[in-house]
C-alpha positions in Angstrom: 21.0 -10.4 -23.5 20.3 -8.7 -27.3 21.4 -5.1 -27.6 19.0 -2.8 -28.6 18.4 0.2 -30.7 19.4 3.5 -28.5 17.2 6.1 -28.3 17.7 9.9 -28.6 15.4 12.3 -26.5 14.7 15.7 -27.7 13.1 18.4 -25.6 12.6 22.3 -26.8 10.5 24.4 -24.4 8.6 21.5 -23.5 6.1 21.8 -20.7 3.0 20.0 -19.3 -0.2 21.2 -17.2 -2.2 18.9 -15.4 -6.1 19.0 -16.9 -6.8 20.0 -12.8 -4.3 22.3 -12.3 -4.0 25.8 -12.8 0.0 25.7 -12.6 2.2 23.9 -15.1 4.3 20.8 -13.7 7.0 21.1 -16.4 7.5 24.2 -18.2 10.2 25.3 -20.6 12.4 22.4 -20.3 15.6 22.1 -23.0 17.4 18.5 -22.8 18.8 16.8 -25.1 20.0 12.7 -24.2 22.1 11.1 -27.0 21.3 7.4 -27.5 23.2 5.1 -24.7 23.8 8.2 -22.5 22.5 8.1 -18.7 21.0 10.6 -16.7 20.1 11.4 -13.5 17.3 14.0 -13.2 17.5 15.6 -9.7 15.2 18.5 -7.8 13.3 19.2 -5.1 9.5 17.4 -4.6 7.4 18.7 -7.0 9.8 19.7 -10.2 8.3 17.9 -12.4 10.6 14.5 -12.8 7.7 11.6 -12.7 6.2 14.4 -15.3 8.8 14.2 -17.4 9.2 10.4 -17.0 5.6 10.0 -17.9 5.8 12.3 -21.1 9.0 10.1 -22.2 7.2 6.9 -21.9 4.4 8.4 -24.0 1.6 8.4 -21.2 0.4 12.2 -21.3 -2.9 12.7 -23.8 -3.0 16.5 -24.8 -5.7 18.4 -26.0 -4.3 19.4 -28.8 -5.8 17.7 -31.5 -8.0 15.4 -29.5 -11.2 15.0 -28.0 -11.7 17.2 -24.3 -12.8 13.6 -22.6 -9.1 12.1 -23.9 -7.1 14.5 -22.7 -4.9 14.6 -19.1 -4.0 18.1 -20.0 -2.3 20.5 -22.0 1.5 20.4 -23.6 3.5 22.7 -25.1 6.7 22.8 -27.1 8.0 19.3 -28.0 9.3 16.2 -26.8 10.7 14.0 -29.3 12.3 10.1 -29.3 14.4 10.1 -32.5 12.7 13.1 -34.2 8.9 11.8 -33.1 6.4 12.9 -30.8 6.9 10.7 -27.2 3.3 10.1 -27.3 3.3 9.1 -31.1 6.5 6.6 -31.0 4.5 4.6 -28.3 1.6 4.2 -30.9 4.1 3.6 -33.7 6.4 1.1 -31.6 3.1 -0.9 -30.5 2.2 -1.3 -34.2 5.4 -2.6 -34.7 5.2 -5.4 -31.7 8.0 -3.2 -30.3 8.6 -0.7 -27.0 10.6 2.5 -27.3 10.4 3.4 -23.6 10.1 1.4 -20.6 8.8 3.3 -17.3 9.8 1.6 -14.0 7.4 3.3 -11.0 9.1 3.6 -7.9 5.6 2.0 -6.0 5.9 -1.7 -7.4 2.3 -2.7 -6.4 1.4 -0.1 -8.9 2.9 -2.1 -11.7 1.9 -5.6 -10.6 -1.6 -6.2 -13.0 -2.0 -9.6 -12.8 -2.3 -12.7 -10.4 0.7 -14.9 -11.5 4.3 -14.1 -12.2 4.8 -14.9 -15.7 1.2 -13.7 -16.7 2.5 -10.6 -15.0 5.5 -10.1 -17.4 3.9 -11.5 -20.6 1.2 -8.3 -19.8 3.5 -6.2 -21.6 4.6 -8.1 -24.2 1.1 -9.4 -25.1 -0.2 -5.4 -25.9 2.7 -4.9 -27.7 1.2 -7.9 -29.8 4.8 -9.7 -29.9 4.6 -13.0 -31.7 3.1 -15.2 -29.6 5.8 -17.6 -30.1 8.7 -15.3 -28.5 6.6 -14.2 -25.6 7.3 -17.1 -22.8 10.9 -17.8 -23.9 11.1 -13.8 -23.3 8.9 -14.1 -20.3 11.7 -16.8 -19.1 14.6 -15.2 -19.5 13.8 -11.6 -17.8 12.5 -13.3 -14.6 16.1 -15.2 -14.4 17.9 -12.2 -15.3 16.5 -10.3 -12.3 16.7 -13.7 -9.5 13.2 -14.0 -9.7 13.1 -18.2 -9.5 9.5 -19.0 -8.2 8.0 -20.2 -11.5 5.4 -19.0 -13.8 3.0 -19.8 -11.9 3.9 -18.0 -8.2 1.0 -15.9 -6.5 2.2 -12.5 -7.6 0.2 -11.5 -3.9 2.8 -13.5 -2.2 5.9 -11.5 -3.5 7.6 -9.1 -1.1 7.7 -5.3 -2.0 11.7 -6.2 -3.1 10.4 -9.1 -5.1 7.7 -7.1 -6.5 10.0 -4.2 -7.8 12.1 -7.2 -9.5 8.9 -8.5 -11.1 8.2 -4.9 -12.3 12.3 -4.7 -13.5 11.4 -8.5 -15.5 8.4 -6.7 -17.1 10.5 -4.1 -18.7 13.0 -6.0 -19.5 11.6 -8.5 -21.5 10.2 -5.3 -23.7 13.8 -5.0 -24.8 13.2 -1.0 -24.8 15.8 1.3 -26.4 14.9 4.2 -23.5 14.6 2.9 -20.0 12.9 5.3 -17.4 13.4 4.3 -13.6 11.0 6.4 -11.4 12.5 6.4 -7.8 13.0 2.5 -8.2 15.0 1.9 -5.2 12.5 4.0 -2.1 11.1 1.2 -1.0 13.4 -1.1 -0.8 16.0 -2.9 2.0 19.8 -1.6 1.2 20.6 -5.0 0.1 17.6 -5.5 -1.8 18.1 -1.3 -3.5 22.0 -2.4 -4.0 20.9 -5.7 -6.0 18.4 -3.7 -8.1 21.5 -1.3 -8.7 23.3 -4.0 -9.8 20.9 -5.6 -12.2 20.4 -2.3 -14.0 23.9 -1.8 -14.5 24.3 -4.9 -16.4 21.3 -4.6 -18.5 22.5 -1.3 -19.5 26.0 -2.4 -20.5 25.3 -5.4 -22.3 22.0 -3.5 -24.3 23.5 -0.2 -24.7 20.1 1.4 -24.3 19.3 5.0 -23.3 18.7 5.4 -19.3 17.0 8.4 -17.4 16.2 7.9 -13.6 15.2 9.7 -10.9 16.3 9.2 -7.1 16.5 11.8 -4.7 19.4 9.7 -3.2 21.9 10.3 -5.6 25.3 8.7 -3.7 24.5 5.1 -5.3 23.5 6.0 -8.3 26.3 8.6 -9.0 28.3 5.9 -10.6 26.4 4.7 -12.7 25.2 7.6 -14.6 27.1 10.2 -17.6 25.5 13.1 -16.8 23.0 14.6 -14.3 20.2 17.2 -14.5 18.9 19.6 -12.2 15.4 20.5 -12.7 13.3 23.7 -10.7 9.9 23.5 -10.4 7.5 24.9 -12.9 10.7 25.3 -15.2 13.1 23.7 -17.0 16.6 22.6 -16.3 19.0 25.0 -14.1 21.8 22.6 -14.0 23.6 20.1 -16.3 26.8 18.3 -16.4 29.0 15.0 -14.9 28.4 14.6 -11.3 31.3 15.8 -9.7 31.2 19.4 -12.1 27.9 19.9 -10.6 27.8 18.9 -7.0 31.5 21.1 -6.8 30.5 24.0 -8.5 26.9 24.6 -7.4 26.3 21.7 -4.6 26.0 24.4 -2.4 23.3 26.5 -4.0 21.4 23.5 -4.7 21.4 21.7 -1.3 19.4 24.9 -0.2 16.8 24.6 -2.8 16.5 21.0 -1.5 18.3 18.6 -3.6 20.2 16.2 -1.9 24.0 16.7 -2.4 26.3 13.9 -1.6 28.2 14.8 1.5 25.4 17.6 2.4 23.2 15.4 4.9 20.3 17.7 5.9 20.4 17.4 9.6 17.3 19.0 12.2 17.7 19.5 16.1 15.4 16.6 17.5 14.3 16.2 21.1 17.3 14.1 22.7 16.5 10.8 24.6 13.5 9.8 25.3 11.0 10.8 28.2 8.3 8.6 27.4 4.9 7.9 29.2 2.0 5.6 29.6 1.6 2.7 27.4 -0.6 3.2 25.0 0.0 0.9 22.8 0.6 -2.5 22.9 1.0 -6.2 21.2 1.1 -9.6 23.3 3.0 -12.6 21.1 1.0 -10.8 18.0 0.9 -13.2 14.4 -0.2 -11.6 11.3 -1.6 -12.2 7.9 -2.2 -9.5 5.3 -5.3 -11.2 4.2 -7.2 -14.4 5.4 -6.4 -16.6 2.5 -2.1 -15.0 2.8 0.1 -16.7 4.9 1.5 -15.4 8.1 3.8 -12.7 7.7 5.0 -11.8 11.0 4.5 -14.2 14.4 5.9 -13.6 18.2 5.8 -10.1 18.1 5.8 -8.7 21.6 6.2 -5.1 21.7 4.4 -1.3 22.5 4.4 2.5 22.3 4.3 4.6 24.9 3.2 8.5 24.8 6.1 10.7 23.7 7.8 7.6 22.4 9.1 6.9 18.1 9.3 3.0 18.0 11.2 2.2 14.7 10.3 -1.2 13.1 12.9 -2.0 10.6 13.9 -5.2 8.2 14.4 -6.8 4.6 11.6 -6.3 2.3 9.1 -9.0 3.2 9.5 -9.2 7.0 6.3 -8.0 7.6 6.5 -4.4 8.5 3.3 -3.6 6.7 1.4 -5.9 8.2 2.6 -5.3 11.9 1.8 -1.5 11.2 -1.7 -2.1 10.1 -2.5 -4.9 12.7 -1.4 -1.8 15.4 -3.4 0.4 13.6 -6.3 -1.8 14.1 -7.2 -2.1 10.3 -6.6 -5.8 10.2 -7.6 -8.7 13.2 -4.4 -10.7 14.3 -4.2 -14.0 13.4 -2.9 -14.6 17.0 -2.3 -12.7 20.3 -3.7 -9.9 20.6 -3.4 -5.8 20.1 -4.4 -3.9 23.4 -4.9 -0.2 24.0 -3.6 1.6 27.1 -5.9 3.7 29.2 -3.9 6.7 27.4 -6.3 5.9 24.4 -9.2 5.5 26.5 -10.3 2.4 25.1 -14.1 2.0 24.0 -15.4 -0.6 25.8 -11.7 -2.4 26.2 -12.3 -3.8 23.2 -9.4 -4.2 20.8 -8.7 -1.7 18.1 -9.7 -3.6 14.9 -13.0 -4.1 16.6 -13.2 -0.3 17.1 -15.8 1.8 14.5 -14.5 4.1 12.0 -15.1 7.1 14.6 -13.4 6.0 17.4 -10.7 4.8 15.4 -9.9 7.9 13.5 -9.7 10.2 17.3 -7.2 7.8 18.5 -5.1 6.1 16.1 -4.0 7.1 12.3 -2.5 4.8 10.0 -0.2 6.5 6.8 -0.2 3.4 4.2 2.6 2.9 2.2 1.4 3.6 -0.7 -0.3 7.3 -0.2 -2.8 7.4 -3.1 -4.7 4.3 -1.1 -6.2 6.9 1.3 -7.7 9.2 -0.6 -11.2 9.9 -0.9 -12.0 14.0 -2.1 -11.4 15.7 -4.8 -8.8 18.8 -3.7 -6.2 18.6 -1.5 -7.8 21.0 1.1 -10.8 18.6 1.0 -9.1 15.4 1.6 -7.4 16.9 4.9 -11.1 18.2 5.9 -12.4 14.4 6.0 -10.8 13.6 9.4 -11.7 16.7 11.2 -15.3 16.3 10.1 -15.5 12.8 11.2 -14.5 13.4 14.5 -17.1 16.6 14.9 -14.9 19.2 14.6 -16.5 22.9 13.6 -15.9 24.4 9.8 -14.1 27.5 11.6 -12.1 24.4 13.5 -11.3 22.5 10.6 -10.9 25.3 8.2 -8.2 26.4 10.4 -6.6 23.3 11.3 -6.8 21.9 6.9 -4.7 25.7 6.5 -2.0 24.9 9.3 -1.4 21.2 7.9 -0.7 22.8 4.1 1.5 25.6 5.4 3.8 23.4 7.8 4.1 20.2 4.8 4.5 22.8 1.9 1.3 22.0 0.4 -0.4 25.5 0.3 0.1 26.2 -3.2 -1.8 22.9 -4.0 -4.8 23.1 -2.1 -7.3 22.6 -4.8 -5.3 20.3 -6.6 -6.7 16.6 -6.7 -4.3 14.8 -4.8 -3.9 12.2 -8.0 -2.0 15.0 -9.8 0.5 15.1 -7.4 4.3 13.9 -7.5 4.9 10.9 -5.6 6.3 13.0 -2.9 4.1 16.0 -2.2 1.4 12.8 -2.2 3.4 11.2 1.3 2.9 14.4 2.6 -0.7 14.8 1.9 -1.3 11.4 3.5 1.1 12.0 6.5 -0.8 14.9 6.7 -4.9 13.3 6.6 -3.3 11.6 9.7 -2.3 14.5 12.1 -5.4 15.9 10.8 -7.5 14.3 13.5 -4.7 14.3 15.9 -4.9 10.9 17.2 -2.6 9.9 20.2 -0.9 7.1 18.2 0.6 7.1 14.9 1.0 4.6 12.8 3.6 5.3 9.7 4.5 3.2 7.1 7.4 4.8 5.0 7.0 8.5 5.8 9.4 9.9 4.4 9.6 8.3 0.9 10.2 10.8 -2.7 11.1 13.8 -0.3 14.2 16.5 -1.0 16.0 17.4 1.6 13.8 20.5 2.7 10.9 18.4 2.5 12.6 15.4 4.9 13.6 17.9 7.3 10.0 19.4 7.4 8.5 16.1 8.2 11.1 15.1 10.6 10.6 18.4 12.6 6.5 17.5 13.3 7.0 14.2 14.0 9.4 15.5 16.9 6.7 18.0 17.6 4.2 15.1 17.9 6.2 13.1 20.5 7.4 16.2 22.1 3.6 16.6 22.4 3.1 12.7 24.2 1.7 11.1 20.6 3.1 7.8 20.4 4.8 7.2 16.6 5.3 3.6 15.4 7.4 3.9 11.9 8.1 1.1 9.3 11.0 2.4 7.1 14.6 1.9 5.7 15.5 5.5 6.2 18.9 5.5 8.1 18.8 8.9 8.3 14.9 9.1 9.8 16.8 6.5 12.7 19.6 8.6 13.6 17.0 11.6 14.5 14.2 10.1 15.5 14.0 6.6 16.8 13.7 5.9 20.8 13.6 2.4 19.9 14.1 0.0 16.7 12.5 -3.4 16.6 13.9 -5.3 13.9 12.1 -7.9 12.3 13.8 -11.1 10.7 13.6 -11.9 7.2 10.4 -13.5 6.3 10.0 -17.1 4.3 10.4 -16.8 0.2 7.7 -15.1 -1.3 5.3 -14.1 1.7 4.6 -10.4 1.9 
């Protein structure tokens, strides 16, 4: 692997304002990264991190100096790789068939553009305008330095979410960037799968020497790996700055309580002990499933329920099939064989099963949070997305008026009520969603990831209404990784075996 020309990041009262929001995301912020350093940027949910992450890779348009239909919103102060505007060294590196930055999301089907593998990786490389003759031997050697071995020619639709993230990794990679940026790149994956992507990183980082800033609210794996860390508030700049250890010993405590998560500093909430659960509600009879018609079949043999008052965990390697189990009970996709049935708790229209239910008498009786949160929404303002289900379901303004205000207050989402829910950080967007679920309170709940991109006030906030919820007989069925969401909340845990190579 070629090493690469570091680069040094510059910020002096730098700040950013979404063009739809009246409050800045980043404001005031003073960092300075020399070239090779690594940096973990901590804070709670909603400090402005992805911000920052996107302004690095040169992906916010100001107004300043450009036409009002251009713009994503409004800068100030500066943010400089090597001395140049972050927006401007993008331009200048594309001219120059080169990347400065390379932005890894932490939702991998966010990055995946295009049908086959090596298509997928050559994407980048191709509007850089790199030579055309370097691009596959490029293409070639980042998909075998991050395990992917399928071929050029494998069904990116096929890949697991693990497998998917490693495609994303290849894609940067064969950029050869001088400034990588890793946005949370480990939430959504298996331990083994997060502890491989760990791994690769490290040894790209080594034997390139390149500049590295990532964020991950779980800091204890990536601890190692990184110089320096950086503590960032919301709506400011940076609090705290220095090695690890300095900073989780001399203010670990302070911070815990504004929400960061401090190794050794486990947030934990008083949950309802042991489980008094009801009626089934809920249940699936030697269920198969495919994601889509043409896909093969993720998950077969399941045979399993909910019951009221019950939290059914389902948990597994990336590319088990947890997905596809949670939106086969959620009634959003037929089974491919067996069959979902509803309890008389749900009171059944008609017996038939829930993927043959309408719209309506789905949304009263069972909610489904996706995995990835921006797939739900529909309105333009926070306050307006959570008023969709409520509406649907005939609920009165005065009802849902009151009901939209409960929902912000509990999930910290208040301040952000007429925000569109596209502005918002990857983990006040979970919330949202989790939140357009209980809107309608349905009797089952169907979660996929919950509690993905939160701080530790955030987590604990979600953990306590979900207890509410099956204090209150809703039946939860959750599809996560979370160790810590299983220790507080799980009655039962289904575990699903790894699935064959490259299904999804």
């Amino acid at each position: 692997m070629e090493s690469v020309a570091p680069v040094r990041i510059t910020a002096r009262g730098w700040g950013w304002r979404h063009a739809s929001r009246a409050a800045w995301a980043v404001r005031g912020l003073d960092l300075d990264v020399a070239p090779g350093e690594r940096v973990l940027l901590l804070g709670p949910s909603g400090s402005g991190k992805s911000t920052l992450l996107a302004g690095l890779a040169g992906l916010l348009t100001s107004s300043a100096g450009r036409s009002a239909q251009d713009a994503t919103g409004e800068d100030e102060g500066e943010l400089l790789l090597d001395g140049v505007p972050a927006d401007r060294a993008r331009l200048a590196a594309l001219d120059a068939g080169q990347a400065r930055a390379g932005l890894l999301l932490q939702d991998p089907t966010a990055q995946t553009v295009l049908a086959r593998c090596g298509d997928d990786v050559a994407f980048g490389l191709e509007n850089h305008a790199v030579a055309r003759h370097e691009i596959w031997p490029r293409v070639t050697r980042a998909l075998d330095a991050v395990g992917l071995r399928y071929g050029l020619e494998h069904p990116t639709h096929r890949l697991s979410g693990g497998e998917r993230q490693r495609l994303a990794l290849a894609g940067v990679l064969a950029l050869r960037p001088g400034l990588w940026l890793l946005d949370e790149p480990t939430s959504m994956l298996d331990p083994d799968g997060a502890a491989r992507l760990r791994s690769t990183i490290a040894d790209v980082l080594a034997e390139t020497g390149a500049t590295c800033v990532v964020v991950e609210h779980r800091v204890e794996a990536w601890a190692e790996l990184v110089d320096r860390v950086a503590v960032l508030e919301p709506g400011g700049g940076v609090v705290e700055q220095g090695s690890p250890s300095g900073v989780f010993a001399a203010a670990g405590e302070r911070l815990a309580a504004h929400g960061v998560w401090v190794p050794g500093r486990h947030p934990r909430v008083s949950t309802r002990a042991g489980s008094t659960a009801g009626p089934s509600l809920l249940e699936a009879r030697d269920l198969a499933v495919r994601p889509a018609r043409s896909a093969p079949v993720a998950v077969r043999g399941i045979t399993t329920g909910v019951r009221a008052g019950e939290v059914v965990c389902l948990v597994g390697p990336n590319g088990s099939g947890k997905s596809s189990l949670a939106l086969a009970l959620g009634g959003l996709i037929p089974p491919a064989q067996g069959r979902v049935v509803a309890g008389p708790g749900l009171e059944p229209p008609d017996g038939a099963e829930p993927h043959r239910w309408r719209p309506r008498e789905l949304v009263s009786r069972i909610g489904t949070v996706f995995q990835e949160p921006q797939h739900q929404f529909v309105a333009a303002t926070c306050a307006e997305e959570l008023a969709v289900g409520p509406r649907r379901v005939g609920l009165t303004p005065g009802e849902t008026e009151t009901r939209v205000a409960d929902l912000l207050a509990r999930l910290g989402l208040t301040r952000l009520a007429r925000a569109n829910p596209f502005t918002l950080s990857g983990g006040e967007q979970r919330r949202l969603s989790v939140a357009t679920v209980l809107a309608t309170r349905p009797r089952v709940l169907i979660l996929d990831e919950p509690t993905f991109g939160q701080d530790a006030l955030t987590w604990a906030a979600l953990v306590r209404l979900l207890d509410e919820l099956r204090a209150q007989g809703a039946g939860l069925v959750m599809a996560t990784h979370d160790q810590w969401l299983l220790e507080h909340l799980a009655d039962r845990v289904v575990v699903l075996p790894a699935g064959d190579p490259g299904t999804s």
